[in-house]
Structures are given as structure tokens and as C-alpha cells.
C-alpha positions in Angstrom: 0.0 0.0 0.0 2.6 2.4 0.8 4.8 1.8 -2.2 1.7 2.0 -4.8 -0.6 4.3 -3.8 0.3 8.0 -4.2 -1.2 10.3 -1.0 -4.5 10.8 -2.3 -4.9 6.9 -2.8 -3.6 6.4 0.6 -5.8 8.6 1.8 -9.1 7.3 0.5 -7.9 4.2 0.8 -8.2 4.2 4.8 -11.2 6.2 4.8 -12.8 3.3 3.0 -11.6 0.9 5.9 -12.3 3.5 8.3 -16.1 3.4 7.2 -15.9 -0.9 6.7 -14.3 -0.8 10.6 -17.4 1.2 12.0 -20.3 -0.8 9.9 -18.7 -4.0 10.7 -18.1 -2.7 14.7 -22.2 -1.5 14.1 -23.3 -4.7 13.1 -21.5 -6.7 15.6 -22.6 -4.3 18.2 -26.3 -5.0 17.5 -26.4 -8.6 16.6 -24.5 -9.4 20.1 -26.2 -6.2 22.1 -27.3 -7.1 25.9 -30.8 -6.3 25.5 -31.0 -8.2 21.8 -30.0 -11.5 23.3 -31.9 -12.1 26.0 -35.0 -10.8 23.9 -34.3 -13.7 21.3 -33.8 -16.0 24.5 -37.6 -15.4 25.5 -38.7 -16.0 22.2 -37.3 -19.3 21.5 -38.4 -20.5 25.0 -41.9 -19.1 23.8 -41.5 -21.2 20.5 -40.0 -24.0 22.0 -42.6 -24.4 24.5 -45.1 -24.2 21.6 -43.9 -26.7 20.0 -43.6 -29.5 22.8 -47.4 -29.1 22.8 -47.9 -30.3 19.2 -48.5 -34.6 18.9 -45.5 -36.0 17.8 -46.7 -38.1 14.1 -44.2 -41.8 14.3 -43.9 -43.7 10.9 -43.3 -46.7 10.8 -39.5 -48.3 9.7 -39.2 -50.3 6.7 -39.1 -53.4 8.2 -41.8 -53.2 11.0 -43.9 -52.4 7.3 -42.8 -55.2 5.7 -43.1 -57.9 8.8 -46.8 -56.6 9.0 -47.6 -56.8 5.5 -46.3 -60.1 6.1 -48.4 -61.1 8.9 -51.4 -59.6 7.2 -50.5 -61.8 4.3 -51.1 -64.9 7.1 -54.0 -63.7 8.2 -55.7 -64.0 5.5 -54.2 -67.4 4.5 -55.0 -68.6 7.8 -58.8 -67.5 7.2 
């Protein structure tokens, strides 16, 4: 940088990283604020505890399908 830019180069140069720095220290700042996580905290216990009060569905495996298919199958043999 200092061997390729001339001064005015230089110059803007830093600025530019100057202004990247302080967006970058602005976004960190309000993604990891105090007040901002504990406020997402609540709301995923709010979801979470939504959710545990949903029935749970179960399907069935591949074999347990097939050994009653099976056993259907001799059922109706049987009968």
C-alpha cells in the first residue's frame, strides 16, 4: 500500500476501511447487544414451548412395514 498508492490513494484508501471498521463494529454491536439476546432467549423458549405441545406423528420403519404386510399376508391365509 505504501509503495503504490500516491497520498490521495492512501488517503481514500483508509477512509474506505475506516467506514468498513465502524459498519462492521455496528453490526456486531447490534447482533450481540445485551438487550437483543436475552429478547431472542424469551422468544425461542416461547417457541419452543409451543412446539412441545404439538402430537409427535411416528412412521413406521421399513421393516416393521414389511413384517406386518407379512403377517397380514397370514392372516388372511390362515382365514
Amino acid at each position: 500500500m505504501n509503495y503504490l498508492a500516491t497520498e490521495e490513494e492512501r488517503k481514500e484508501y483508509s477512509e474506505i476501511l475506516k467506514n468498513n471498521e465502524e459498519q462492521y463494529q455496528n453490526f456486531v454491536s447490534e447482533k450481540y447487544s445485551i438487550e437483543n439476546v436475552f429478547n431472542k432467549r424469551k422468544n425461542s423458549i416461547n417457541i419452543s414451548q409451543e412446539n412441545s405441545q404439538l402430537p409427535i406423528e411416528y412412521k413406521e420403519t421399513f421393516f416393521k412395514s414389511i413384517l406386518n404386510k407379512i403377517k397380514k399376508l397370514f392372516r388372511k391365509v390362515m382365514i
